[in-house]
Structure formats: structure tokens, C-alpha cells
Backbone bond lengths (Angstrom), bond angles and torsions (degrees), N, CA, C in turn:
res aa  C-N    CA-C-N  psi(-1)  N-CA   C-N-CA  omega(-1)  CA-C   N-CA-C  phi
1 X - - - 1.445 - - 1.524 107.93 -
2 X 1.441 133.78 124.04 1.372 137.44 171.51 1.776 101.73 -115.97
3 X 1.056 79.31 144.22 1.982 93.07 178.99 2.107 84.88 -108.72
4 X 1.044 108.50 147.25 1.363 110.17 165.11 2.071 112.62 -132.71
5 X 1.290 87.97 126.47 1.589 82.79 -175.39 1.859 106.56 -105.05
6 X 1.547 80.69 123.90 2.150 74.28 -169.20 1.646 103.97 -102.06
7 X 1.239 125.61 5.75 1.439 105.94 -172.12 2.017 100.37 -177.65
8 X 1.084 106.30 -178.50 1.349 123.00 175.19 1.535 117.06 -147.47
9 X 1.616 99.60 159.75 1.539 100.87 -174.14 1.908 90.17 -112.70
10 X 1.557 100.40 175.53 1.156 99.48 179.93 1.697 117.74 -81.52
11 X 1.465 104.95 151.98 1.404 122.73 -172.67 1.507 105.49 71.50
12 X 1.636 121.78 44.29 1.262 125.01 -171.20 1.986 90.29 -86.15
13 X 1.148 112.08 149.18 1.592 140.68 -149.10 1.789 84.81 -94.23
14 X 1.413 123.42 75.14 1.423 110.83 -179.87 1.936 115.77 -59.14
15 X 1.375 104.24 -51.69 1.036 115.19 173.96 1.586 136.52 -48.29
16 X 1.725 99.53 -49.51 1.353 95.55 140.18 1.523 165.81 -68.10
17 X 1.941 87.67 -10.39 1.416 97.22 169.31 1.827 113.06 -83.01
18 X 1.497 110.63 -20.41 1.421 110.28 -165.64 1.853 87.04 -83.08
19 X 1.161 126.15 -5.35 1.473 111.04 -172.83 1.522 91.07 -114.62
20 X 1.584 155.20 -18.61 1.035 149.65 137.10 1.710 103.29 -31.61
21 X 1.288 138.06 -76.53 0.908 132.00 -149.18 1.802 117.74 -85.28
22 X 1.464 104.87 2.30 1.628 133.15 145.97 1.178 105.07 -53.10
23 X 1.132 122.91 -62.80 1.606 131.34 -115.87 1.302 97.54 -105.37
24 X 1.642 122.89 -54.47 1.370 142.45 -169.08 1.753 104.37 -94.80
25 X 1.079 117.92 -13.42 1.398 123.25 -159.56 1.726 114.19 -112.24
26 X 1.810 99.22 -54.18 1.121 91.69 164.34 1.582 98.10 105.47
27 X 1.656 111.34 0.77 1.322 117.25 -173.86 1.588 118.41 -92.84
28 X 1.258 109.03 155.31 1.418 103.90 -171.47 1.396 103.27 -66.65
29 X 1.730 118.82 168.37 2.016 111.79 -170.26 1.550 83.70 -89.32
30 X 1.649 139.58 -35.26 1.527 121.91 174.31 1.516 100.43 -46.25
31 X 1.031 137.28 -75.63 1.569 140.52 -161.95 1.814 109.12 -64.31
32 X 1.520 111.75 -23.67 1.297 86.40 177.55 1.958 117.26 -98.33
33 X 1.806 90.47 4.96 1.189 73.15 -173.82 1.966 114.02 -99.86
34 X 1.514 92.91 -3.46 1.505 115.32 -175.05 1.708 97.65 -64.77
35 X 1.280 111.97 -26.25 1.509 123.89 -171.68 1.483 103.76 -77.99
36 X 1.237 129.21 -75.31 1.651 115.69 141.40 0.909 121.36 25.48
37 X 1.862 100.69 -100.63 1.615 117.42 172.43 1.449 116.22 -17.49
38 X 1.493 103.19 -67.41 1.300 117.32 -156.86 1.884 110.28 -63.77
39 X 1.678 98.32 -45.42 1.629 109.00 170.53 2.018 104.81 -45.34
40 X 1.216 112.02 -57.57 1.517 103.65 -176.55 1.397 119.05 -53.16
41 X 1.432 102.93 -53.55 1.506 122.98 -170.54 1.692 106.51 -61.57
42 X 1.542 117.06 18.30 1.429 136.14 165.26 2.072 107.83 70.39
43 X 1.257 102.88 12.64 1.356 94.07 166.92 1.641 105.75 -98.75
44 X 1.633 118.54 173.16 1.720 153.51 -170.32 1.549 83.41 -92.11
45 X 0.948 88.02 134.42 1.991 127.45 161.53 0.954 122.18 -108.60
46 X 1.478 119.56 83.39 1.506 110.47 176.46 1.710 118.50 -83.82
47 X 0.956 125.63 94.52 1.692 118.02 164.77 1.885 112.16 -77.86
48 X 1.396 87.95 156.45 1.662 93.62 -176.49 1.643 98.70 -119.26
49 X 1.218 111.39 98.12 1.498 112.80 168.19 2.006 137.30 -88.18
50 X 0.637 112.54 105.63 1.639 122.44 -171.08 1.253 115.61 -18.86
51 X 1.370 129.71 -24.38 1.253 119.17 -152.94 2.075 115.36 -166.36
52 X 1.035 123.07 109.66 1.886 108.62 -154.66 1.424 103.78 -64.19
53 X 1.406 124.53 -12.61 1.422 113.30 163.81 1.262 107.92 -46.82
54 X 1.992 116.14 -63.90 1.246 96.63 -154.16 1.500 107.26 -80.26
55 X 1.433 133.35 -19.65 1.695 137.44 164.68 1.312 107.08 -37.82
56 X 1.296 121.33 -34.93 1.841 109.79 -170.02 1.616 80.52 -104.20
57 X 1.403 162.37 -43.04 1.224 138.27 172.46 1.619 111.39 -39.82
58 X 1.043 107.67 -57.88 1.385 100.96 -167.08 1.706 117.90 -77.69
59 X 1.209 96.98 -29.84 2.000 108.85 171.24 1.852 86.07 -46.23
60 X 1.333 101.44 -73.05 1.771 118.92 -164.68 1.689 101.18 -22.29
61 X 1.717 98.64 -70.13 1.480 116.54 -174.15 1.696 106.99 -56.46
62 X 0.884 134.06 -73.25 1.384 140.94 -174.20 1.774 102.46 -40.86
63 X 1.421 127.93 -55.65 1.661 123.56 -163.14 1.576 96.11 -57.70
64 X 1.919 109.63 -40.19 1.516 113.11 -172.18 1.420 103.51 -50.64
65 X 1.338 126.97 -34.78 1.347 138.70 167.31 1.448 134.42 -51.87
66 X 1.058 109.96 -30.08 1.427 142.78 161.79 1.773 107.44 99.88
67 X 1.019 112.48 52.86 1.298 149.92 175.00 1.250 128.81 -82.13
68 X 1.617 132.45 92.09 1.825 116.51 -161.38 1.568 83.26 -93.64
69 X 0.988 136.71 137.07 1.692 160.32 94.85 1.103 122.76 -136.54
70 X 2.052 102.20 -177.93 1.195 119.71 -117.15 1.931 85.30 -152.40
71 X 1.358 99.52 146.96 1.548 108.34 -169.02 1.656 83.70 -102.76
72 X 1.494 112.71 129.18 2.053 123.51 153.49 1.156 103.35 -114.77
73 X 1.385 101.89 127.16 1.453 116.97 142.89 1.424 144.68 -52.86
């Protein structure tokens, strides 16, 4: 299961997404926050998550964030 995050809206919650993707993910805060980076700096984030419960938890949590992605199968 990959969640892919392609973009952001404005006043997107950086801080909370690099501690969302701690928290729910399990990722180190160097690696989740390089992902960040990379989301602003206009590139796709692909994470690979274990299970579509937690892919639509974290899709859910992250858009509240102001976060555009998208769960692939």
C-alpha cells in the first residue's frame, strides 16, 4: 500500500505533518521531515504503509493538515 502526497495548500501545518508521519508512520523526525522539504520544494512523497487502515488514517490526518494525497494500490 503507498499513500502518495503530491502537493500542499496554503498554511499547510509543516510541523505537524513531520510529527504525523513520526507518530502514525513510525519514521525517523530526520526522514520525516526531509519529506516535508521535499513536499514544498514541489516534488511527490511516496510512503509505503502496511496496511489501508492505516493509509486512509493518515491520508484523513495529513489533508486535515492541508496536505493533497492520495492512497495506490
Amino acid at each position: 500500500m503507498k499513500v502518495i502526497m503530491t502537493g500542499w495548500e496554503e498554511g499547510m501545518k509543516k510541523v505537524s505533518l513531520s510529527m504525523l508521519q513520526t507518530e502514525c508512520l513510525g519514521l525517523p523526525l530526520k526522514e520525516a521531515k526531509s519529506n516535508v522539504d521535499r513536499l514544498l520544494a514541489g516534488e511527490e512523497v511516496e510512503l509505503h504503509i502496511v496496511t489501508l487502515e492505516k493509509a486512509q488514517n493518515f491520508v484523513k490526518e495529513a489533508r486535515s493538515l492541508g496536505v493533497v494525497c492520495k492512497i495506490v494500490r
